[in-house]
C-alpha positions in Angstrom: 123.0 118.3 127.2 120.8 120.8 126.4 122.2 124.3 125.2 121.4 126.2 127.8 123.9 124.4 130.1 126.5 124.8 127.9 126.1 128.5 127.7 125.5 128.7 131.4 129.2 126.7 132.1 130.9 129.3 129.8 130.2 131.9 132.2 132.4 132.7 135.1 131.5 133.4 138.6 133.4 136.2 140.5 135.5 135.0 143.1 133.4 134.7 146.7 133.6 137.3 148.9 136.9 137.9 151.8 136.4 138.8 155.1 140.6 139.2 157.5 139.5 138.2 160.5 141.7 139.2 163.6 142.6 137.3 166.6 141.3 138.9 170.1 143.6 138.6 172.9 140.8 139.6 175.2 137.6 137.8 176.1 134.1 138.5 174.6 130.9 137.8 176.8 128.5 136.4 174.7 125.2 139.0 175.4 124.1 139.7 171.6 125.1 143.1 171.8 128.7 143.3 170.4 129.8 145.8 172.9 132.6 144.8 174.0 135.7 146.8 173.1 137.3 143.5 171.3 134.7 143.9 168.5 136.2 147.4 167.4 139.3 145.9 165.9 136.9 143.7 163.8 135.4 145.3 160.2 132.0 144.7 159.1 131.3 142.9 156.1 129.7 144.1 152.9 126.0 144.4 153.3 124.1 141.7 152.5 122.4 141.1 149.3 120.1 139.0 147.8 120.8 134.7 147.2 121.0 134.9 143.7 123.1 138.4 143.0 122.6 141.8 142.2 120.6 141.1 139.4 117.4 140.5 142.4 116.2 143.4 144.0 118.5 144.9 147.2 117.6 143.4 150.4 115.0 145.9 151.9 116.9 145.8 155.7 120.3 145.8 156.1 122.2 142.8 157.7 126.5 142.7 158.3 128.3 140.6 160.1 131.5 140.8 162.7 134.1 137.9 162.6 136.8 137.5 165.5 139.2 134.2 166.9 141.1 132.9 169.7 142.3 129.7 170.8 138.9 128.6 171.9 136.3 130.4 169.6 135.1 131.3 166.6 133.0 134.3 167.3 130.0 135.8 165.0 128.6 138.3 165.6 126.0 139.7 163.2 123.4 142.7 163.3 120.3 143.0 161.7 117.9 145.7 160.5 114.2 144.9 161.2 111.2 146.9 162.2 109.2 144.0 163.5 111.1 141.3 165.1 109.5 138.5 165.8 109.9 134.3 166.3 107.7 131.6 167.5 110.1 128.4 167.4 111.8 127.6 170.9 112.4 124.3 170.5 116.1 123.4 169.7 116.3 121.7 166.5 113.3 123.0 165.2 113.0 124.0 161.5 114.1 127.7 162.6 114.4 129.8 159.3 110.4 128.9 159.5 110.8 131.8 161.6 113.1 134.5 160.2 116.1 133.8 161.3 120.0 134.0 160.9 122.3 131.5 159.8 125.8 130.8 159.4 127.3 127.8 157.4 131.1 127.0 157.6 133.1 124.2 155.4 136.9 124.1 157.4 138.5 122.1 154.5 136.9 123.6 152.0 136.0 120.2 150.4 132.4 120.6 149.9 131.9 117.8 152.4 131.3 117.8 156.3 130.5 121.1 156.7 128.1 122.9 159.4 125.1 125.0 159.7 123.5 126.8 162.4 120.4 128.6 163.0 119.0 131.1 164.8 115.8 133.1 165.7 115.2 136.1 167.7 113.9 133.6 170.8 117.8 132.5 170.3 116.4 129.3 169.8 119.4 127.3 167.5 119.3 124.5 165.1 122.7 122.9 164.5 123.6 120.3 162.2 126.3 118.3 160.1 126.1 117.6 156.4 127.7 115.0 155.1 127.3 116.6 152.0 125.7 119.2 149.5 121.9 118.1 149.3 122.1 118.2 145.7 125.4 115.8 145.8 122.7 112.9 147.9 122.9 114.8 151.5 122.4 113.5 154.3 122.1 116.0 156.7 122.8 115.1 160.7 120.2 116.3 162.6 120.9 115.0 165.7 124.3 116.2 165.7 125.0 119.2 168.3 128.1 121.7 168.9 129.0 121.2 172.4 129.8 124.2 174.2 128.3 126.6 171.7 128.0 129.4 173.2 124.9 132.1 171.7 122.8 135.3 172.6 120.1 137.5 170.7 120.0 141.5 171.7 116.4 142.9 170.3 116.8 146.8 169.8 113.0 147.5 170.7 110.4 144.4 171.5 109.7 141.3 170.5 106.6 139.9 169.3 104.9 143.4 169.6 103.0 144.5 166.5 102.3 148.0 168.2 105.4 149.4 167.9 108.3 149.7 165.4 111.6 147.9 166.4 115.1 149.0 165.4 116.1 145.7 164.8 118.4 142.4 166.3 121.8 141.1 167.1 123.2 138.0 167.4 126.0 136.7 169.1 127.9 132.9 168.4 131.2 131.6 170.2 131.5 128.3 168.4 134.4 126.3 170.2 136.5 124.9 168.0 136.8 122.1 169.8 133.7 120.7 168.3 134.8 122.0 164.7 137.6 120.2 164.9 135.9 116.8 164.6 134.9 116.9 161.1 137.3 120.0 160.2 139.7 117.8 158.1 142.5 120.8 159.0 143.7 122.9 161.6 141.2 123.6 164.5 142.0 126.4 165.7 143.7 127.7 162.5 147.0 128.9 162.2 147.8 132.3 161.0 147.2 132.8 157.2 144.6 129.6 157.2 141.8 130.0 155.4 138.1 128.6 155.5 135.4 128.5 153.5 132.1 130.6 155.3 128.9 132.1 154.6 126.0 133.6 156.3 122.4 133.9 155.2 119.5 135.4 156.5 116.1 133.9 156.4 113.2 137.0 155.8 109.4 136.3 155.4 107.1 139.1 154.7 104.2 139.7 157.5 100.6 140.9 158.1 99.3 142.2 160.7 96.2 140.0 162.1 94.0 140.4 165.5 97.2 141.6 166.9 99.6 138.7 165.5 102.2 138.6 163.0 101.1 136.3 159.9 103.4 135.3 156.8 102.0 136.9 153.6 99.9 133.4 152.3 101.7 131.8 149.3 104.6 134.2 149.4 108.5 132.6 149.2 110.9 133.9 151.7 114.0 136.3 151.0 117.0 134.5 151.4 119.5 137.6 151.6 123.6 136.5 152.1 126.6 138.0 152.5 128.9 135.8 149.3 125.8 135.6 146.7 124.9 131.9 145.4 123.7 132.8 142.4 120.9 130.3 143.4 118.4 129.7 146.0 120.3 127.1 147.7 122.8 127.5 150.4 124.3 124.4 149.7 126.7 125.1 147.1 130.0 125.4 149.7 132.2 126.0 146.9 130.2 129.3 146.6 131.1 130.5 150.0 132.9 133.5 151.1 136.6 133.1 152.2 137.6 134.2 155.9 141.3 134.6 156.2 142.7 133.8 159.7 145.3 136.3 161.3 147.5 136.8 164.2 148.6 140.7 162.6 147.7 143.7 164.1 144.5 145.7 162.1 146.3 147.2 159.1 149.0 145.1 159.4 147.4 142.0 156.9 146.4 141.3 153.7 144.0 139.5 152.6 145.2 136.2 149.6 143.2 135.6 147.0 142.8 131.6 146.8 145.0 131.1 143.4 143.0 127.9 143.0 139.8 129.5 142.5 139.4 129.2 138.6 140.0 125.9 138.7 137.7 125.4 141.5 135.0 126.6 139.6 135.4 125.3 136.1 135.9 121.6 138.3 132.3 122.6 139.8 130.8 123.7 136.2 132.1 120.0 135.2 130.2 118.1 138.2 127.3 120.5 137.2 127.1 119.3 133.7 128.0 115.8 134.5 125.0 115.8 136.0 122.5 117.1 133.4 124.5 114.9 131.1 123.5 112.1 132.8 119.6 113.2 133.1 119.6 112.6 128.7 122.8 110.2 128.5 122.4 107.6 131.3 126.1 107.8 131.5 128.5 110.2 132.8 130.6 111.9 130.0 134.4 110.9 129.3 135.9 114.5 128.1 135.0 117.8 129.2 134.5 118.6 124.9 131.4 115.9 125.3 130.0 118.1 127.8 130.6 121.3 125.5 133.5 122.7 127.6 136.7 123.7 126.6 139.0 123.0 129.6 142.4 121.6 130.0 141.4 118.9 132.8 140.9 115.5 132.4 137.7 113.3 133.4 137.9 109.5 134.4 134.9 107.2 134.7 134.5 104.0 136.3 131.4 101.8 137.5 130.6 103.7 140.4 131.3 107.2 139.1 133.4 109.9 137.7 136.3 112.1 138.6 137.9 115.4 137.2 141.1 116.8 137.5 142.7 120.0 137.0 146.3 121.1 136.8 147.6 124.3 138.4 149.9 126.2 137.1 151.6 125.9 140.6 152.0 122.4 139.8 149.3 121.1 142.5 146.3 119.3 141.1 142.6 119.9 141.9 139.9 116.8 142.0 136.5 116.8 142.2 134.7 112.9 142.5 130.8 112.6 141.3 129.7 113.4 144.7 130.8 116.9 144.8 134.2 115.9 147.0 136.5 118.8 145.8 140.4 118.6 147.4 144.3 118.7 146.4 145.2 115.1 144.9 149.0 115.8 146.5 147.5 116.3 150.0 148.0 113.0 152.3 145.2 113.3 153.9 143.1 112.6 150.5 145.4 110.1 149.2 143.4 107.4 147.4 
């Protein structure tokens, strides 16, 4: 293992970002504009900022989103700075952050595994998917996988596809039944009061030209990937990376947010599968102690003929696994029983 792994593992993220969201007791038409009077009890998040931290430049528009429940929905509702909106894709299950785009990416168990993405442009044209897992831990992603009765709408605040004029921007609007959560959710779907999940949101921004009257991406020039809980990579798919969106049945003001006791351990479990994995690039074998791989952690690491497995003790007692495919969960919980 090289050293600068090991010096990269002996630094600590922050913990994600939190976000309370409230439960409506009223209905919410799904138009894009976040009007209705249900979305005043909800607060906006922090601004976005850019994928890998505040070390990259801010995110030149501003983007925040709203979160609200009920016993049907998960609603999303997120509002976007732009002076130019535009979008070309209208094809569901198209490629959408091709265009610029929003997207929203939820893991209910927080296991790292079965989690879903959506995404959308400013023609509200959506691509939805499953992964089975994190790309990096082998993928694959579902494709053909939809969210049945997902409900969606895009408000543009000036005009679309019109390089004459400057635009104030777009909204988007999700009710994501959780109906169709529930089926790879691994917990409660709906939640229960105090249940958290494990959410983020990016947005997908490519810098334009105008050309004969038609917007054209800047040739050769990545995208911004701008988010609300920072990566600290380009790549989405590190769920262990996500925010944290609390469920409550309190009034506003009436509920605090928990901070997820497990998180160290969460991380420094992550840090291991990280290394295992460069390990392995130099050792063609996956190492036996977390001191092999340069770490100094109380945990203990297995390995058998198919893989590898770490475990961390709490000081709640619980204790914390994560397998060589990125599979991160409570050993005590039945459900994960082996």
């Amino acid at each position: 293992m090289t050293t600068i792994v090991a010096a990269l593992i002996l630094m600590p993220l922050p913990m994600p970002k939190q976000y309370l969201c409230h439960r409506t007791e009223t209905p919410i038409v799904i138009d894009g504009r976040g009007s209705d009077p249900a979305w005043q009890i909800a607060q906006w998040t922090d601004d976005f900022v850019d994928i890998e931290g505040d070390a990259k430049p801010k995110p030149r528009f501003r983007t925040r989103v709203k979160m609200l429940w009920d016993d049907e929905y998960f609603y999303v509702l997120a509002e976007m700075e732009e002076p130019h909106v535009w979008g070309t894709l209208l094809v569901r299950d198209s490629v959408i952050f091709h265009d610029n785009d929003f997207e929203i990416f939820i893991d209910p168990d927080g296991d790292n595994h079965q989690y879903y993405e959506i995404e959308i442009n400013a023609l509200n044209t959506v691509w939805d998917l499953l992964l089975i897992k994190p790309y990096l831990a082998g993928g694959p992603a579902v494709n053909g996988w939809d969210i049945a009765g997902l409900r969606h709408a895009v408000f543009v605040d000036g005009s679309l596809n019109n390089p004459a004029d400057t635009d104030r921007g777009w909204s988007v609007e999700f009710a994501i039944p959780w109906k169709s959560l529930k089926e790879c959710a691994g917990t409660d779907a709906p939640p229960k009061n105090g249940d958290t999940w494990r959410v983020n949101f990016s947005r997908v921004q490519w810098e334009h030209v105008i050309e004969d009257g038609k917007y054209v991406k800047v040739p050769g020039k990545p995208e911004d990937n701008w988010v609300w809980s920072p990566q600290w990579a380009v790549d989405m798919h590190r769920p262990w990376l996500w925010g944290y969106v609390q469920f409550t049945t309190a009034k506003p003001g009436e509920a605090q947010l928990t901070d997820d006791e497990s998180w160290l351990a969460r991380e420094l479990l992550m840090r291991i599968w990280w290394a295992q994995r460069e390990f392995f690039k130099t050792e063609q074998r996956y190492a036996n102690s977390a001191s092999e791989l340069n770490i100094e952690a109380n945990l203990t690491i297995s390995t058998y003929p198919s893989g590898w497995e770490a475990t961390a003790q709490l000081s709640d007692g619980r204790a914390l696994r994560v397998l060589h495919d990125a599979r991160l969960f409570f050993v005590s919980s039945p459900q994960f029983a082996r």
